[in-house]
N, C-alpha and C positions, 0 to 999 in steps of 0.2 A: 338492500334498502338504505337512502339515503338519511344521515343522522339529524333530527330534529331539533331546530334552537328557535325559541319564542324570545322573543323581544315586546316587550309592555312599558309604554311611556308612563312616569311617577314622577311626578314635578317636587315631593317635600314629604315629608316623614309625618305626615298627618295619620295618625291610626288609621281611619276608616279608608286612606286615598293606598295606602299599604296592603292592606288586608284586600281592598279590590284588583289592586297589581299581581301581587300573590297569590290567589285566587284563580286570576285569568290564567297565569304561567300556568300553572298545574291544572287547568283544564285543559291549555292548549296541547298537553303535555300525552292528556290521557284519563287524569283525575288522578288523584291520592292513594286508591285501590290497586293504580296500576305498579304502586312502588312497597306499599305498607301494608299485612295483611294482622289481625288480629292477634294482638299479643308479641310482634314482632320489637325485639332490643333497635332501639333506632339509636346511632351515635350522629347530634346534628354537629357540624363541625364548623364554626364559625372562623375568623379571623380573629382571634386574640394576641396581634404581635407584642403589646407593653399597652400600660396602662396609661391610658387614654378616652377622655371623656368624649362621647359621641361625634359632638360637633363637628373632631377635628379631622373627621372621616381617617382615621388611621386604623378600626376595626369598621368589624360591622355591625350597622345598626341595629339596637334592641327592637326596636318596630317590627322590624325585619324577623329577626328569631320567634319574635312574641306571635303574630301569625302562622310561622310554621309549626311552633311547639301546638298551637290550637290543631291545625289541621293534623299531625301526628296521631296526636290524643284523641281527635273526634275521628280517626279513622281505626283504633285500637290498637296504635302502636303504644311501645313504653318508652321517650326521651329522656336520652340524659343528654347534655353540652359540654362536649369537651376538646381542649386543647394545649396546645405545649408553648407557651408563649418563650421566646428571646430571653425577654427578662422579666421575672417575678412568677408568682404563680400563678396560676388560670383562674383562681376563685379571687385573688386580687384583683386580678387586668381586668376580667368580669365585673366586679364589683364598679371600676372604675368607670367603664364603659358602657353600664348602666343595663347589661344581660344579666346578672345575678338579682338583678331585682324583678325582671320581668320573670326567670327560671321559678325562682323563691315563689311566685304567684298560681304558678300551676304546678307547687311539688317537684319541679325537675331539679335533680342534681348537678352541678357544674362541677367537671373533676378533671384535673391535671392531667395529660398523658403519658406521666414518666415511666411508668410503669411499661415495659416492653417486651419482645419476645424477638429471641433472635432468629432467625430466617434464613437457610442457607441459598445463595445466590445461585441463578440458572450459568451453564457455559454463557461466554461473553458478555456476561453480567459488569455492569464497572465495581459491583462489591462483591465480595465474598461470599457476605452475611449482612443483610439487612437487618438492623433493630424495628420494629414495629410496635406502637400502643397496642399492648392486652386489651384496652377497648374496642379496638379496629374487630379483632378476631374473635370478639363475646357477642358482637354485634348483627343480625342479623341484615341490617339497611345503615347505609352510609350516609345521611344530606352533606351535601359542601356547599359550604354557606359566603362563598369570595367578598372580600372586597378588592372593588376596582380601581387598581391604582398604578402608576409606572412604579420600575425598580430599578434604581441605579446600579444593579449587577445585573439583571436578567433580563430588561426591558419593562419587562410584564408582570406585575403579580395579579393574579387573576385566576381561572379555573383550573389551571392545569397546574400552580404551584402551590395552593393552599390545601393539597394532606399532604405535604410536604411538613406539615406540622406537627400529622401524625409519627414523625420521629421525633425522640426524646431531645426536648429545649436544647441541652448543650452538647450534645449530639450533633447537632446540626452545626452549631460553632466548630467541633473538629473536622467533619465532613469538608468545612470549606475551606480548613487546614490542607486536607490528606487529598482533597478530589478538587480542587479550586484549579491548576493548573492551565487548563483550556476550558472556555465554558460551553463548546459543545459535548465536555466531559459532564460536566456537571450537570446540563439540561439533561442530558442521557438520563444522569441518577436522579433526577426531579421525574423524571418520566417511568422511572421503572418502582418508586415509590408510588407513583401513581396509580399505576396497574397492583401493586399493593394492594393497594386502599379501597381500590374499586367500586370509588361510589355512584350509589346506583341515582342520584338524585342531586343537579347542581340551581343555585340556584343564587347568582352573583349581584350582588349590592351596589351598583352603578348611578343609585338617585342625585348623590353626591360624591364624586371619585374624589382621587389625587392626582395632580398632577406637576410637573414642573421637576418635583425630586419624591424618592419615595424610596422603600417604602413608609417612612413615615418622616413627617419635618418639611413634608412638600405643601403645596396647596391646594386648597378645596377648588372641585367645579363640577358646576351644577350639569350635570350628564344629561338626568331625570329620566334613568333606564333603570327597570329589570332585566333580566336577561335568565332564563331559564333552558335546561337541555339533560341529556346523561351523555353524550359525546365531548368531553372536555379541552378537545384536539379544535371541535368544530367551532363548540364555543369560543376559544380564544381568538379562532382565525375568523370570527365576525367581531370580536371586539376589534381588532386589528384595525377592518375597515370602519367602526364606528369613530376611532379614533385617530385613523390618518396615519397606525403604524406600522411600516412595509412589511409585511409578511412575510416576504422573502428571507429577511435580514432576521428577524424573531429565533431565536437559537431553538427554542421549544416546538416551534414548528418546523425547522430544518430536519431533527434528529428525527421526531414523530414520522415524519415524509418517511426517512432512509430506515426506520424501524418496524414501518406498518401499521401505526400505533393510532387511530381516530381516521377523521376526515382532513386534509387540509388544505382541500380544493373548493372554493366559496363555491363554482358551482356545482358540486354535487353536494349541497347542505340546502337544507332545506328549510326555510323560513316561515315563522308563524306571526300573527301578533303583529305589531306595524310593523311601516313598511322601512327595509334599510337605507333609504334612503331621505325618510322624516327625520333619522336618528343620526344621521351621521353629521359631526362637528369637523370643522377646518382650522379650530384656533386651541385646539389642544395641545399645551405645551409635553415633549418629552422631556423624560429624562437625558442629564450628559451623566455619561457612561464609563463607571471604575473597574478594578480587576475585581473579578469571584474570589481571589485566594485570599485566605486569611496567613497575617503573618503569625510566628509562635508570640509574637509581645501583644498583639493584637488579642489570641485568645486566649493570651492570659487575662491582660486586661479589661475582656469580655468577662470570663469565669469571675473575677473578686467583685464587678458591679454587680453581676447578677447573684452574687451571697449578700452582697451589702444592700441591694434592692430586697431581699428576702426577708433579711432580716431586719430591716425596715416597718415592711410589711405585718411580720408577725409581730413585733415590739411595740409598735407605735400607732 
């Protein structure tokens, strides 16, 4: 059976123009029963790379969350929000980003992912042992909640790389120490965290992307897409062609091809919701493109801003 991705035009973070977008995804989808059954632990898992206020589209929108936390709840799931941000912690970036306030409004917790559980690696695994958020594995449903934006290491950050989060913050800084090397190495390991995580529900933030540089520090533009699915392979290889970026070349979908891993043939994906070709933009800037590897000064000097971020945070 071929993999489902709905596409719903959203021109602006208006509550009600959100909640109608969102709405549509997850019918075009199936409905909300078909993912969330009563009393189910739901982990939504948004983008909280560093703290950043809405606008700057460097997470994803509280609109966005605030809708799906409704629909969780009115379907009798139990939410919580959480994730492993770069730098600071998840109820700060939260806070910044203006989901702690909307969480705070319906009782949902927002909590750090640091807390992990180690994993041992399948043969031809690129790790050994995977670290994993304790949330992931409490959880009985996964949302991924992307924002849409280029990456000047991976091309893409988008469905396929945000539970990539779900490993622990600085965990991820040495990963791109130890696995930075070749970034078909590293999409690998982006890929088999994924199949990890296994979220059964994605649901990416496109109203307002980034573009030009990313993932954060680039510029806004106006997409004015949702984009919904649980094939995150399919998904990204229709963002691909929304945004004009060659598929081919995508490290995330080279590896997914030669692993088995989703769909990443446009025509066998199946499209709901408009049409892709209402949607697709020809003046979207990419990223220019650095090495994945981290040097050891580099993550040093990763690890002391993100104490000095912290303790920022809790002090001040």
């Amino acid at each position: 059976m071929n993999p489902v991705v709905a596409i719903v035009k959203c021109s602006d973070y208006i509550q009600s123009h959100v909640d109608e977008a969102v709405d549509k995804i997850i019918d075009l989808l199936g409905g909300m029963d078909k993912f969330i059954q009563k009393d189910d632990a739901v982990l939504i898992k948004p983008n909280l790379l560093r703290a950043a206020p809405p606008e700057e589209a460097v997470t994803t929108h509280p609109a966005v969350l605030r809708r799906l936390i409704e629909r969780v709840i009115g379907a009798g799931g139990n939410p919580v929000v959480g994730d492993s941000p770069s730098f600071g912690a998840a109820e700060k970036v939260a806070e910044r980003a203006g989901i702690a306030e909307v969480a705070r409004k319906f009782g949902v917790e927002v909590i750090d992912l640091r807390k992990s559980v180690k994993i041992p690696g399948k043969s031809g695994q690129s790790l050994r042992n995977f670290k994993i958020a304790r949330a992931v594995l409490d959880s009985d449903v996964v949302i991924n909640v992307p924002k849409l934006k280029v990456h000047q290491q991976m091309q893409l950050s988008a469905a396929i790389k945000n539970p990539f989060g779900c490993a622990p913050g600085k965990l991820k800084t040495r990963l791109h120490l130890y696995r930075g090397e070749d970034k078909l190495t590293f999409a690998k390991m982006i890929l088999e965290y994924y199949e990890l995580v296994n979220p059964q529900l994605t649901i990416v933030d496109g109203i307002i992307a980034m573009e030009r540089l990313g993932p954060h520090g680039g510029d806004r533009y106006p997409l004015g897409i949702l984009t919904g699915g649980v094939d995150c392979v399919a998904m990204d290889r229709v963002h691909c062609e929304i945004i004009g970026m060659p598929a081919n070349e995508l490290e995330f979908l080279i590896v997914a091809k030669e692993l088995g891993i989703g769909e990443t043939e446009i025509e066998k994906i199946e499209l709901v919701g408009d049409s892709l070709d209402s949607v697709k933009v020809s003046d979207f800037k990419l990223s220019h493109q650095t090495a994945v590897g981290f040097s050891p000064h580099r993550v040093l000097k990763s690890i002391i801003r993100n104490f000095w971020i912290k303790m920022r945070q809790k002090y001040f």
